[in-house]
C-alpha positions in Angstrom: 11.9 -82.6 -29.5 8.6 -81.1 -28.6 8.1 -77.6 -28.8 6.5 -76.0 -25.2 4.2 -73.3 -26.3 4.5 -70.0 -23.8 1.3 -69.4 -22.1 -0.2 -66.2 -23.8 -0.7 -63.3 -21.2 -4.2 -62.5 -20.4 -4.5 -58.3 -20.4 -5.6 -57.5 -16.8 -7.8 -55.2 -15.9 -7.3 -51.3 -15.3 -7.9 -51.0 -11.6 -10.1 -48.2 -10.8 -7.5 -45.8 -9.6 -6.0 -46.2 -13.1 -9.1 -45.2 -14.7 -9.7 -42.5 -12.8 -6.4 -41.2 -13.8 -6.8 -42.6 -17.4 -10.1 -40.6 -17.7 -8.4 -36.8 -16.7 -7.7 -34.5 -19.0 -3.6 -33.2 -19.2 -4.8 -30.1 -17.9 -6.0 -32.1 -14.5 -2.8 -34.9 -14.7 -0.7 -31.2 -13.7 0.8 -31.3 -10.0 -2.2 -29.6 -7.7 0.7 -26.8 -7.4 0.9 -25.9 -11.2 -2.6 -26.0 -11.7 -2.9 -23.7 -8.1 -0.6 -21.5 -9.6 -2.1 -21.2 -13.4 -5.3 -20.6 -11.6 -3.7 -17.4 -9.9 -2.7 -16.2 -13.5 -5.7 -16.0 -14.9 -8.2 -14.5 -12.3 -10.5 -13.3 -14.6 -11.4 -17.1 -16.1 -12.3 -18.5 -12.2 -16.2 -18.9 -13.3 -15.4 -20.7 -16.4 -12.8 -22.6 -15.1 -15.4 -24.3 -12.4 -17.8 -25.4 -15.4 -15.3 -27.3 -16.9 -15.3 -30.4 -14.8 -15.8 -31.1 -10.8 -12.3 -31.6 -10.1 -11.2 -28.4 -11.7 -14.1 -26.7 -9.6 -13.1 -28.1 -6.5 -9.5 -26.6 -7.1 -10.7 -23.5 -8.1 -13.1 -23.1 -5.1 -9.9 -24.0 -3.0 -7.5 -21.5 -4.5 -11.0 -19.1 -3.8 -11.1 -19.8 0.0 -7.2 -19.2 0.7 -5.7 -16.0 1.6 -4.8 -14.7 -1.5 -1.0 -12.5 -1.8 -1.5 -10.9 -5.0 -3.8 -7.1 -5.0 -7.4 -8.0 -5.2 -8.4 -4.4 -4.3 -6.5 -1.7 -5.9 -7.8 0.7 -3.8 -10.1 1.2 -0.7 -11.9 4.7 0.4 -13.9 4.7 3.9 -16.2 7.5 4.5 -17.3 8.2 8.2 -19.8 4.8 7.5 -18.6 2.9 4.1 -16.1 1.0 2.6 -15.4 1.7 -1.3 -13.6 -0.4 -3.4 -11.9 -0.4 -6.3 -10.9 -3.3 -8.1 -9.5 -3.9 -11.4 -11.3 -5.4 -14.3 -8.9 -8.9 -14.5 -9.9 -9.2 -10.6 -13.1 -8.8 -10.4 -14.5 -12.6 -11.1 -12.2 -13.8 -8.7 -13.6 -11.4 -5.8 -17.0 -11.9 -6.9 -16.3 -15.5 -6.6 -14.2 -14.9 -3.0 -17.9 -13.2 -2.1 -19.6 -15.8 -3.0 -17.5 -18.5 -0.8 -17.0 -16.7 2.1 -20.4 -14.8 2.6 -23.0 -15.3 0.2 -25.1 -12.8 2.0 -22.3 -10.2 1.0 -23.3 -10.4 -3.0 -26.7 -8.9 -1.9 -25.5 -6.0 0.4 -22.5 -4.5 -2.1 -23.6 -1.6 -4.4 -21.7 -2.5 -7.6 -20.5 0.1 -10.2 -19.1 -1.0 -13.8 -17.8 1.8 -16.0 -16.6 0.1 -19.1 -13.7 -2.6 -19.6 -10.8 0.2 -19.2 -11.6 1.6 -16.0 -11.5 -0.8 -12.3 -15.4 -1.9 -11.0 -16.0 0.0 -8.3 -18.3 -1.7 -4.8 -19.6 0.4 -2.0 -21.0 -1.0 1.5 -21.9 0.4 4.3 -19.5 -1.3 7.1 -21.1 -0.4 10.1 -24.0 -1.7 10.1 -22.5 -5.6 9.4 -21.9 -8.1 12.2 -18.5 -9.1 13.4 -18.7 -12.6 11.3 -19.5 -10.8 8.4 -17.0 -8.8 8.6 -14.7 -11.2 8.9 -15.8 -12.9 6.0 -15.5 -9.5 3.6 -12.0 -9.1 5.5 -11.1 -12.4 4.0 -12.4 -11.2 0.6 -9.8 -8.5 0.2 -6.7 -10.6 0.2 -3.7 -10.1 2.3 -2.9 -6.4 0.7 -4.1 -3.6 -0.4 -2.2 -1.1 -2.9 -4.2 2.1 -1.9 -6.0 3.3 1.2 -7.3 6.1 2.1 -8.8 6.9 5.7 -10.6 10.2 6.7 -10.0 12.5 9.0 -8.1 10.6 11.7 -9.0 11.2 15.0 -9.3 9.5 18.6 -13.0 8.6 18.1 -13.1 7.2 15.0 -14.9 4.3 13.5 -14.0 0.8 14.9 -14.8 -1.2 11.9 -12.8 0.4 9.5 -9.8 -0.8 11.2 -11.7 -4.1 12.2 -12.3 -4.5 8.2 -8.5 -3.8 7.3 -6.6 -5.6 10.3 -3.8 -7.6 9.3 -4.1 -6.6 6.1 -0.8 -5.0 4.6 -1.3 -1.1 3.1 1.3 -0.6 0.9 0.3 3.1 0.6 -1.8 4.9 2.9 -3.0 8.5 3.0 -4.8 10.3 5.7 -5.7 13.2 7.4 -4.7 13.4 11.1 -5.0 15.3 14.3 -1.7 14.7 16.1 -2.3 16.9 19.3 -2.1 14.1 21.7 -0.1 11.0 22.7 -2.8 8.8 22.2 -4.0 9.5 19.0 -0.3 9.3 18.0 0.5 6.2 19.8 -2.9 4.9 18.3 -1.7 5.5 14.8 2.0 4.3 15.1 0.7 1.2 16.4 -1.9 0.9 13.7 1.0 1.9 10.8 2.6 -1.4 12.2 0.0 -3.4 12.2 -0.2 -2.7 8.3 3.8 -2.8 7.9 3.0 0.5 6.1 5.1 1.3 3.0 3.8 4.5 1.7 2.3 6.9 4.5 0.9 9.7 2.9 -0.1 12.6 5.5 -1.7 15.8 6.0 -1.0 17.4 9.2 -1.1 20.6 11.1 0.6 20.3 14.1 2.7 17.7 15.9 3.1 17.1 20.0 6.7 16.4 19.6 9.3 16.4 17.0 10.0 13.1 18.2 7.1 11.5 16.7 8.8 11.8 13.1 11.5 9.5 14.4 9.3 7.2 15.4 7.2 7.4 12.0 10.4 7.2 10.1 11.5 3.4 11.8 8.1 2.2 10.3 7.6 3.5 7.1 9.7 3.9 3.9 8.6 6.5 2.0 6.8 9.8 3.6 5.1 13.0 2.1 4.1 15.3 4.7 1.4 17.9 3.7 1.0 20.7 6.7 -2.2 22.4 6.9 -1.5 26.6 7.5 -2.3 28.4 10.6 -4.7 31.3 10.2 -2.7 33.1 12.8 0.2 32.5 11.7 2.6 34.8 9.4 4.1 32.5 6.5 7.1 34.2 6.9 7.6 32.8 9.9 10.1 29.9 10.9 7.5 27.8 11.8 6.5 23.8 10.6 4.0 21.6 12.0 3.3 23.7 15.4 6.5 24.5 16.3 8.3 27.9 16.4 12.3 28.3 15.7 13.3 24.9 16.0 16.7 23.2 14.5 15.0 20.3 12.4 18.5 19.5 10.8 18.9 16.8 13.6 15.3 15.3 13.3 15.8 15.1 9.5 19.0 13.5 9.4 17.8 11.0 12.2 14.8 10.2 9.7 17.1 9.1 7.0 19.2 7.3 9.5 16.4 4.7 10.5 14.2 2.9 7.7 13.3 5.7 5.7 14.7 7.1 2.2 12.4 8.9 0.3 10.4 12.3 2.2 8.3 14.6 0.0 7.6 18.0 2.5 4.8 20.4 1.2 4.8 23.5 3.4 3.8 27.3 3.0 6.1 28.3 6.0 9.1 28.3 3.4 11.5 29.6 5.9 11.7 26.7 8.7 14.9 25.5 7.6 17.4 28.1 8.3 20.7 28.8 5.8 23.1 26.8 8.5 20.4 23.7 8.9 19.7 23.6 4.9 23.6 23.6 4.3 24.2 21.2 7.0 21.2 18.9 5.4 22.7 19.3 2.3 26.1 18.3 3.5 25.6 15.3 5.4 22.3 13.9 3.8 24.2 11.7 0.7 27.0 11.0 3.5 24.5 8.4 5.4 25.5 4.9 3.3 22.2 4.6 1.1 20.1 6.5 -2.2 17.9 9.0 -0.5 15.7 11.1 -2.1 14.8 13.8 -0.2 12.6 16.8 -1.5 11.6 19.9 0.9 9.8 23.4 0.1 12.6 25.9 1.8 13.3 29.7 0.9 16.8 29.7 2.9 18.9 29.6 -0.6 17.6 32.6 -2.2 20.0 34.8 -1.4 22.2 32.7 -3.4 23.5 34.0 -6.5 24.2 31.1 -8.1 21.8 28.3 -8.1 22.9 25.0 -6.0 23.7 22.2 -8.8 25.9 19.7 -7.8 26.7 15.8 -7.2 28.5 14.8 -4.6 28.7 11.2 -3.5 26.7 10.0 -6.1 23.7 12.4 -4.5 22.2 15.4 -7.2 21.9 17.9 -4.8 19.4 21.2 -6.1 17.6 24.6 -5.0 14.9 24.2 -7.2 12.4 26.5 -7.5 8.9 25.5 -7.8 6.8 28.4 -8.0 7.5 32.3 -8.1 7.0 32.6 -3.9 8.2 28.9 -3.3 11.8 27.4 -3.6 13.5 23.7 -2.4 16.3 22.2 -1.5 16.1 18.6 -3.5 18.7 15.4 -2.7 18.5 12.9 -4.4 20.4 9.9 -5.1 21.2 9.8 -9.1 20.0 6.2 -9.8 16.4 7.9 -8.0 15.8 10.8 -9.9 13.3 10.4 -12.0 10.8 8.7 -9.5 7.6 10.6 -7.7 5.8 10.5 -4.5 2.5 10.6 -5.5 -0.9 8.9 -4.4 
């Protein structure tokens, strides 16, 4: 019987989707994701990841124009005109490059100072003098937070585009300066605090309108260190804080803890504005609340103790510590939180 021979296949051709994909490197065969995501990782390698091919620049140009969650600027200074930045070395390609996409102009009016590999590159501008859209654009240079701000002397009249240049933008720490001796400018800054979902508030004050404002401070931030400025007129021995004359803090304090604060740092000359009963009351019913507080207050009113306070009670180290010959405190602090700082 005859033998049929099988037709032989004829190889068909790639069709050009198939080539494109044939002629990528593995690199650009990643999901758009992973690459997204390596990108992210290596901020410093932006520029020479854009010479590569197109596709890889197109990506990269991309990832450049989105609002970008991790820190970009370390820290940011305003003066009464100008926005200084600090940014560290790894970051600085990638906000050169964000310049560069979102306001070319921008790369022309930045001062720009370099000071060697270990320290951050630090750019000055002056903010006042730029036009809403290009302050927009910088705004979208920044990224979505910024680890340190600090803001000068805060005060009803104060600069509209330094808030215009950091709206929306989240502050995890912020440290100012303010004059609290109206409801408006403290209105004005409890609404900006929001606005910035504040973790870290950092303040120097000297006076307050009402107690009640540091309940209302304490539902937006988490951590607070409260720095009060002295009164020329007024005797340090006097039980006096932050404009107010023999007042019972205790409540205000433990109403602090009780909302979404835990950790308060209180610098103050006027040593004696806790009494004995309020500091023993604080001391009592502090570590009672249901979370690790660390709590740290300047306060005279356990000298006359012979015996220094140094105890633990519901897992809370509570101390009179004394921090310099004329200066004492009454420290709580939840063990697991002893060994951190407030610091700026």
């Amino acid at each position: 019987m005859a033998t049929v021979s099988k037709p032989v296949g004829i190889p068909q051709k790639p069709s050009s989707l198939q080539s494109a994909v044939l002629d990528l490197s593995p690199f650009e065969q990643l999901p758009r994701q992973l690459i997204d995501q390596i990108i992210g990782h290596v901020p410093e390698a932006v520029f020479e990841m854009r010479l590569t091919c197109r596709l890889l620049k197109s990506l990269v140009d991309e990832h450049g124009k989105r609002p970008c969650d991790i820190p970009i600027v370390q820290r940011i200074a305003f003066t009464v005109k100008n926005a200084w930045l600090s940014i560290p070395k790894r970051r600085t390609a990638l906000f050169e490059l964000r310049l560069t996409l979102h306001q070319p102009a921008l790369k022309f009016m930045i001062q720009r100072y370099f000071n060697g590999l270990e320290h951050p590159s630090q750019y000055g501008i002056e903010i006042t003098s730029l036009p809403d859209d290009v302050l927009d654009d910088l705004r979208c240079c920044l990224g979505t937070r910024i680890v340190e701000t600090s803001l000068p002397h805060y005060h009803d009249g104060m600069v509209p585009s330094i808030f215009d240049l950091i709206k929306d933008i989240k502050l995890e720490k912020l440290e100012m300066f303010a004059d609290l001796n109206s409801a408006k400018v403290g209105n004005g800054l409890l609404k900006q605090l929001r606005e910035n979902r504040v973790d870290e508030l950092f303040l120097t004050v000297q006076l307050l309108l009402t107690a009640a404002f540091l309940l209302d401070l304490s539902t937006i931030v988490r951590s607070l260190l409260i720095t009060q400025l002295c009164f020329s007129d007024k005797d340090l021995n006097q039980r006096h804080f932050l404009g107010i004359d023999d007042f019972n803090w205790t409540p205000v304090i433990l109403g602090m803890f009780e909302r979404r604060l835990d950790k308060m740092l209180v610098r103050t000359d006027y040593c004696a504005y806790l009494t004995l009963q309020s500091a023993d009351d604080i001391r009592r019913r502090l570590p009672l609340l249901g979370k690790g507080i660390w709590f740290e207050t300047r306060c005279n009113a356990f000298d006359q103790y012979e015996d220094r306070l140094d105890y633990v009670t519901n897992d809370h180290s509570v101390k009179a510590l004394r921090w310099t010959p004329f200066h004492n405190a009454l420290a709580i602090k939840h063990c697991s939180r002893e060994s951190e700082k407030l610091e700026f």
